[in-house]
C-alpha positions as CSV (number, residue, x, y, z in Angstrom):
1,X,16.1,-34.7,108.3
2,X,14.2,-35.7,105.3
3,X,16.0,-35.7,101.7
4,X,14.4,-36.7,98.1
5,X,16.3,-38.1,95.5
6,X,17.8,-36.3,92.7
7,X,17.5,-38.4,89.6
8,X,19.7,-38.1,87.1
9,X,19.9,-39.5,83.2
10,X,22.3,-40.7,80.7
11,X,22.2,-37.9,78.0
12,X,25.2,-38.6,75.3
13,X,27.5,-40.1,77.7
14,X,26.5,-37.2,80.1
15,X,24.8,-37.4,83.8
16,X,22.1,-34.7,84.0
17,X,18.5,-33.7,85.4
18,X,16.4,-30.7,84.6
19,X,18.0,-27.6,86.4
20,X,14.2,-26.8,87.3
21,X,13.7,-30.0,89.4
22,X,16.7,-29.7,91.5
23,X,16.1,-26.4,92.7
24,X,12.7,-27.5,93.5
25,X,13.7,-31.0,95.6
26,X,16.4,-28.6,97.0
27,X,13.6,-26.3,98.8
28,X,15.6,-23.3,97.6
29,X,13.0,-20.8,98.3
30,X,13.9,-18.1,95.9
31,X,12.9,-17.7,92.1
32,X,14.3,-20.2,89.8
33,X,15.5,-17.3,87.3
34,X,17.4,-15.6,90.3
35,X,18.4,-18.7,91.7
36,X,20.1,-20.2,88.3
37,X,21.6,-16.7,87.7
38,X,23.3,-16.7,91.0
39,X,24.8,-20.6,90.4
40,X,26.1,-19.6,87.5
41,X,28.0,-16.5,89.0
42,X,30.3,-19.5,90.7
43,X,32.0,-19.8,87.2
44,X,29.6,-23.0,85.9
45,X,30.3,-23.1,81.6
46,X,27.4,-24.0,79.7
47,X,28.2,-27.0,77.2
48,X,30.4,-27.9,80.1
49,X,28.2,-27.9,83.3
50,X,25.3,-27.4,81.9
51,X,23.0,-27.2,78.7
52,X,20.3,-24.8,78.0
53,X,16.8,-26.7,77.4
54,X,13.7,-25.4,75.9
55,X,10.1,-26.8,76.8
56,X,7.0,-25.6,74.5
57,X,3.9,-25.8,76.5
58,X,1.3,-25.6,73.8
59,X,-1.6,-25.2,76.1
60,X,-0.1,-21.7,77.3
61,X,1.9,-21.0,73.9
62,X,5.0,-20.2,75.6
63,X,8.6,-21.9,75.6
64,X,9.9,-22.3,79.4
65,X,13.4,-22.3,80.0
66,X,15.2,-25.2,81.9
67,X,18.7,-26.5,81.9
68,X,20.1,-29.8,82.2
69,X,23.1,-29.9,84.8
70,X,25.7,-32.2,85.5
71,X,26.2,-34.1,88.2
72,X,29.4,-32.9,89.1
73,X,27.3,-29.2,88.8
74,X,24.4,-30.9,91.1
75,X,27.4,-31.7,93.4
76,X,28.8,-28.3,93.7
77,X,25.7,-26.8,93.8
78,X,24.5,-28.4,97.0
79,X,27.6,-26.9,98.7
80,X,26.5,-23.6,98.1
81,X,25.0,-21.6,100.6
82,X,22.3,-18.4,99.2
């Protein structure tokens, strides 16, 4: 079985990577809205777990939506089953 690392950063004292990124190393194969919306039904607080994070792309003149997560989030995350 083949597995890519998840990277995570030191972000005020805080473990996180882009919400975005690990659903895409994790394969999941459904949206990333519907995805994100269903993690979050398992009780996950924002400013706790996670942290909302908004990305302008000027070429396209939108704002994509992200999140940072926390390890401990990454963690519980990869026990779920969708």
């Amino acid at each position: 079985m083949y597995s890519e690392l998840i990277y995570f950063e030191n972000k005020a004292g805080v473990h996180v990577t882009s919400a975005k990124n690990f659903h895409k190393k994790s394969k999941v194969e459904m949206p990333f809205s519907i995805w994100f919306e269903k993690v979050l039904s398992n009780g996950f607080k924002s400013g706790l777990d996670y942290w909302p994070l908004e990305e302008k792309n000027h070429l396209e003149q939108m704002v994509i939506q992200d999140y940072h997560i926390s390890v401990e989030m990454g963690q519980a995350i990869s026990k779920l089953t969708f």
